[in-house]
C-alpha positions as a Markdown table, in Angstrom:
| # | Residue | x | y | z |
|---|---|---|---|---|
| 1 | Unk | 14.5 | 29.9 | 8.3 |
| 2 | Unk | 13.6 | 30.7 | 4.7 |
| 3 | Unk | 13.5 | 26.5 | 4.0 |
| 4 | Unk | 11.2 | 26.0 | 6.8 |
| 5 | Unk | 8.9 | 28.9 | 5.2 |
| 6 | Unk | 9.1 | 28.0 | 2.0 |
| 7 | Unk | 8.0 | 24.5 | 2.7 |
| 8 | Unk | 5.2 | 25.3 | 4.8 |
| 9 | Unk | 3.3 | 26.4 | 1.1 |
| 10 | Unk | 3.1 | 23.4 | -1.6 |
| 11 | Unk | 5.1 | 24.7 | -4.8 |
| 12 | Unk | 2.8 | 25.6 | -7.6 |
| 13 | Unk | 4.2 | 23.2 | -9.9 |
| 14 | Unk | 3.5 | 20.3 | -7.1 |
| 15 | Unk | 0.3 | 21.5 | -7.1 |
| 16 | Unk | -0.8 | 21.8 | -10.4 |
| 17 | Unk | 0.8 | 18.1 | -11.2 |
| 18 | Unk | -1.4 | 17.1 | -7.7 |
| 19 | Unk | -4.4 | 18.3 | -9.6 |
| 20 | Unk | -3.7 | 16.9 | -12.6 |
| 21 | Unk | -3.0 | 13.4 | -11.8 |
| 22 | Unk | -5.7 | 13.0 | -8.9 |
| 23 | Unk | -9.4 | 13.0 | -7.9 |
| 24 | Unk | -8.9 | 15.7 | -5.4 |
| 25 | Unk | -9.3 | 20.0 | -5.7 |
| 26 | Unk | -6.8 | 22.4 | -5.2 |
| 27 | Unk | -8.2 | 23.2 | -1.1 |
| 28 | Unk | -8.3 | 19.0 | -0.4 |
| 29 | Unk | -4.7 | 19.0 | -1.3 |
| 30 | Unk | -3.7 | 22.1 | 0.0 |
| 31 | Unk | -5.8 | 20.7 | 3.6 |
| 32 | Unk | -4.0 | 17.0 | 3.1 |
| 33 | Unk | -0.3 | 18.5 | 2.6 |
| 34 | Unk | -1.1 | 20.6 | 5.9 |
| 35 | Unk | -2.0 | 17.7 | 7.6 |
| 36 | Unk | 1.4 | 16.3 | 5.9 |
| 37 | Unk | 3.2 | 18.6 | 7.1 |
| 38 | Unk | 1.9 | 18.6 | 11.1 |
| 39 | Unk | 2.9 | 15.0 | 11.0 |
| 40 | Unk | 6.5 | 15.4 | 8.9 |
| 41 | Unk | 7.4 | 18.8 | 9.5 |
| 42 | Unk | 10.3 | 18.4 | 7.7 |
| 43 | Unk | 8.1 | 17.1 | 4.6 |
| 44 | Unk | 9.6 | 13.8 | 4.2 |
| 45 | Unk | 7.5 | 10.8 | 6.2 |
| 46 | Unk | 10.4 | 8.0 | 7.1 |
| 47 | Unk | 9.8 | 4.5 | 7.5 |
| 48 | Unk | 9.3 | 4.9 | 11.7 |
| 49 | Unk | 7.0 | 7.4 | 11.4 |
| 50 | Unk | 4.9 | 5.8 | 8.7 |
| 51 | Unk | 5.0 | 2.6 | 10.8 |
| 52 | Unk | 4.1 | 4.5 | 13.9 |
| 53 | Unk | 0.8 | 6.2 | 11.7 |
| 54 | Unk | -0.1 | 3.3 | 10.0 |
| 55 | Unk | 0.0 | 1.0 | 13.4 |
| 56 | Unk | -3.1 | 2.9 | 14.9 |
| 57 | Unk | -5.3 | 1.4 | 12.3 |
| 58 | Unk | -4.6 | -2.2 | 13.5 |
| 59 | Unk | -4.2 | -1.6 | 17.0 |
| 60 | Unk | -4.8 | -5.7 | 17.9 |
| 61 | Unk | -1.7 | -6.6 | 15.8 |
| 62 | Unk | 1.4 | -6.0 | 14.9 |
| 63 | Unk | 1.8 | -4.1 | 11.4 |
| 64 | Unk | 5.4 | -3.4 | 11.4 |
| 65 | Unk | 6.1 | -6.0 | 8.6 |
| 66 | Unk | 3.3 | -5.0 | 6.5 |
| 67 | Unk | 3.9 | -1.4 | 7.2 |
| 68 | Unk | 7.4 | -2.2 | 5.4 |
| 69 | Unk | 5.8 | -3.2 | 2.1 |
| 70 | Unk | 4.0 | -0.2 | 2.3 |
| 71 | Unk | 6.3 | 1.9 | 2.6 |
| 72 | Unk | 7.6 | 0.7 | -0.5 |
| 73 | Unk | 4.9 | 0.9 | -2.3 |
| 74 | Unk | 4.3 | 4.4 | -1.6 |
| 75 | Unk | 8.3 | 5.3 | -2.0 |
| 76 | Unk | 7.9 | 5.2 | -5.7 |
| 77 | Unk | 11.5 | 6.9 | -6.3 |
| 78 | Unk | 12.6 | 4.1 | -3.4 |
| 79 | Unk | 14.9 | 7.1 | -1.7 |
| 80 | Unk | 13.4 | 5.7 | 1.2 |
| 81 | Unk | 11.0 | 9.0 | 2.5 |
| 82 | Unk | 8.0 | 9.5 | 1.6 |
| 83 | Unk | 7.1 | 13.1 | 0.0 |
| 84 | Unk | 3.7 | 14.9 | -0.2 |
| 85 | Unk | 3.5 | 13.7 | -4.0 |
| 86 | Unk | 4.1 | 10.0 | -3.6 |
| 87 | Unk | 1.9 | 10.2 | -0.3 |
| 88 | Unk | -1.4 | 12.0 | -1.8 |
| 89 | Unk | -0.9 | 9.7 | -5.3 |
| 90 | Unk | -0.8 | 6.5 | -3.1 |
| 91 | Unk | -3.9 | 8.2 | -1.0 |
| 92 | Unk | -5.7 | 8.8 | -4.3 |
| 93 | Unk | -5.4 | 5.2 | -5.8 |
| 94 | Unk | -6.3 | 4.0 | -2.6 |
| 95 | Unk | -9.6 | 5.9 | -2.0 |
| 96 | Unk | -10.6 | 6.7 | -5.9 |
| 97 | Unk | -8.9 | 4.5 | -8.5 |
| 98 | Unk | -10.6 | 2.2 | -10.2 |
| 99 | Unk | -10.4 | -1.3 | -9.2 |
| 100 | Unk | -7.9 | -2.3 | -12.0 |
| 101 | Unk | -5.3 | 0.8 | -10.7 |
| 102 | Unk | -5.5 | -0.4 | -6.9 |
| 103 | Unk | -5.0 | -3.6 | -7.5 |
| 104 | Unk | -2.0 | -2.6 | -9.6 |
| 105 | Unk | -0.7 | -0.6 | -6.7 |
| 106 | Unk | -1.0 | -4.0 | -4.8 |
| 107 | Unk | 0.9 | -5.9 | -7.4 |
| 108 | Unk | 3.9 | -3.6 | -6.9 |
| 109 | Unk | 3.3 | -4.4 | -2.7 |
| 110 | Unk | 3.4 | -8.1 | -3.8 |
| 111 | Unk | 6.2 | -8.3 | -6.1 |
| 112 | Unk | 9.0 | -7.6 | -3.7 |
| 113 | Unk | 12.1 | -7.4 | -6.1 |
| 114 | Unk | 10.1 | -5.6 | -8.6 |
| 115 | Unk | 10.7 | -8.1 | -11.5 |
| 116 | Unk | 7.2 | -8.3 | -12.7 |
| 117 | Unk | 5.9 | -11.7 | -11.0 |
| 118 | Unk | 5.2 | -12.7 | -7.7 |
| 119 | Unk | 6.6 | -16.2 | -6.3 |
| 120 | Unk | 5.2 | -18.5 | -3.5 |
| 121 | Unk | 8.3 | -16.6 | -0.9 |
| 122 | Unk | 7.0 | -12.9 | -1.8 |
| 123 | Unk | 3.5 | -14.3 | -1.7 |
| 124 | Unk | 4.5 | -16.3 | 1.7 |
| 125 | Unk | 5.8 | -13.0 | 3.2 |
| 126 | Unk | 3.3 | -10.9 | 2.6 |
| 127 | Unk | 0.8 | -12.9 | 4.3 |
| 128 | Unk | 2.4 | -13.6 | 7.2 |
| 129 | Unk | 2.8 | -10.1 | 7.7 |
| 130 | Unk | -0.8 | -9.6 | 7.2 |
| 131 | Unk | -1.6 | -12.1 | 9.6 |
| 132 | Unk | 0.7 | -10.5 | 12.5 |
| 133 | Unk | -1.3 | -7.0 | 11.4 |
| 134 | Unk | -4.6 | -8.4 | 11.8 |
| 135 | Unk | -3.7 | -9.7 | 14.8 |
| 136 | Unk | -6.6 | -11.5 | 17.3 |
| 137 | Unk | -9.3 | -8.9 | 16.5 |
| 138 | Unk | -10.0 | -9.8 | 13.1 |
| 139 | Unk | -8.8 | -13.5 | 13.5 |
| 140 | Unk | -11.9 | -14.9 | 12.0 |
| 141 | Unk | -10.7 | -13.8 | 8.3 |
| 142 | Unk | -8.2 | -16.6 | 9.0 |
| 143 | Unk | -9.5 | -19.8 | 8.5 |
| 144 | Unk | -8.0 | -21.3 | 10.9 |
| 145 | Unk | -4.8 | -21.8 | 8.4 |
| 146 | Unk | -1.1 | -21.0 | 8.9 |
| 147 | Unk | 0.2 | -17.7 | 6.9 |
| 148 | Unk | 2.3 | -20.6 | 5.0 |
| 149 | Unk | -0.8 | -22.7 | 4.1 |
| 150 | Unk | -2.6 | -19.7 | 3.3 |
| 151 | Unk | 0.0 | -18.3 | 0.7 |
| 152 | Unk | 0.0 | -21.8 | -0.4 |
| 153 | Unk | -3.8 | -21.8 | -1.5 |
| 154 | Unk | -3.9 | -18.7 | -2.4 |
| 155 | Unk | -0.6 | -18.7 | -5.1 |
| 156 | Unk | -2.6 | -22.4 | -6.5 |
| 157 | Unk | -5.4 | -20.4 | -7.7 |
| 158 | Unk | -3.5 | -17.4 | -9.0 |
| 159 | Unk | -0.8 | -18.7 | -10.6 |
| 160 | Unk | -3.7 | -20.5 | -13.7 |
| 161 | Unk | -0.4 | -21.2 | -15.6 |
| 162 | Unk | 1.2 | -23.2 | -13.3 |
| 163 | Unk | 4.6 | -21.5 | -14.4 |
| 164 | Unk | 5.6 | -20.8 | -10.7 |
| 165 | Unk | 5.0 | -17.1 | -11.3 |
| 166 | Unk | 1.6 | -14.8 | -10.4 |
| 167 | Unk | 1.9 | -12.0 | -13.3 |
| 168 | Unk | -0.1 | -8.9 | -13.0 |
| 169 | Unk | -2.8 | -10.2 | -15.1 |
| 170 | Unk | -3.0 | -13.2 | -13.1 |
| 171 | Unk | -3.0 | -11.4 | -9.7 |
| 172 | Unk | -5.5 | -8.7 | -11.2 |
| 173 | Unk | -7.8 | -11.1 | -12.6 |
| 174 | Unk | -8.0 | -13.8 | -9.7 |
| 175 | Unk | -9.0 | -10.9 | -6.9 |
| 176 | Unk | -11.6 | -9.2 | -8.7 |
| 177 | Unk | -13.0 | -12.7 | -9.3 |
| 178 | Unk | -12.8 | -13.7 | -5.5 |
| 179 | Unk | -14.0 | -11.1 | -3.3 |
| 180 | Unk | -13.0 | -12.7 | -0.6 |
| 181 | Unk | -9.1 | -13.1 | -1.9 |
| 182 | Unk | -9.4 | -9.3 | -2.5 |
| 183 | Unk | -10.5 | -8.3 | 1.0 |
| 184 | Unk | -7.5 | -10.3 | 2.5 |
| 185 | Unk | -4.9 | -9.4 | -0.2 |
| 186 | Unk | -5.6 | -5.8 | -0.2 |
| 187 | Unk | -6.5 | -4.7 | 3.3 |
| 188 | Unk | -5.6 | -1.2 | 3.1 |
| 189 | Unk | -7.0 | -0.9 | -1.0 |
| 190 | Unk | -10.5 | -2.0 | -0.3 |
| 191 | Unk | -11.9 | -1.9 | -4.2 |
């Protein structure tokens, strides 16, 4: 009983680092991590329930794939749960970082293994799952291309090297160039 109390208030030192390293006041994140906490009451979000959230904003597709990388991207410490800290930090480069910063937190959705470059299989996946997410209401921003041709295209013009490899600066670069590339690569990190 004294857990379940005790959680039900965000720690001070949570908070204090919450103010520090966001846009948001102590009452927005004392309101989000209420809202956290009606939807994880036992202040950990898990990969079903995250899906299960995350699904109602594409409601004509199918989102669990995308919904998988994420969830990784918001599981910084990759425990696999998602606390109030990781949540509201991923929230806050989301809806106030600067272009440069949410397009870095797209990088790390991108590179899969984490080794610093994205390849024309990470690329591959990643699209088809953000075709299956869009689903048929949005189908126009398809081009009437397959997720493989798509990845395809896209990793050409991002990889300016020709090295095999998208690096950060390549990734970072190419989309704020190409609004269009942005608005399909980073459909939940609109810049």
């Amino acid at each position: 009983m004294g857990a379940q109390s005790s959680r039900e208030v965000l720690s001070k030192e949570d908070l204090e680092f919450l103010k520090c390293n966001t846009d948001y006041d102590e009452q927005t994140i004392i309101e989000y991590y209420k809202g956290f906490l009606s939807d994880c009451p036992e202040g950990k979000l898990n990969p079903a329930t995250f899906c299960q959230i995350y699904s109602k904003c594409f409601p004509t597709g199918n989102a669990k794939q995308f919904c998988d990388h994420v969830f990784r991207s918001f599981d910084t410490d990759q425990n696999g749960v998602i606390d109030f800290k990781e949540f509201l930090l991923s929230i806050d480069i989301n809806c106030s970082g600067t272009p440069e910063e949410k397009l870095s937190w797209a990088f790390r959705m991108y590179d899969m293994d984490g080794n610093g470059y994205i390849d024309i299989l990470e690329m591959t996946k990643l699209v088809s799952s953000i075709y299956k997410m869009i689903g048929t209401g949005q189908d126009h921003l398809l081009h009437d291309e397959t997720p493989l041709e798509r990845a395809q295209a896209i990793f050409q013009r991002m990889d300016v090297n020709d090295d095999g490899k998208v690096t950060k600066y390549e990734f970072t670069r190419s989309c704020l160039e190409d609004q269009n590339l942005l608005d399909l690569l980073t459909p939940i990190a609109q810049v």
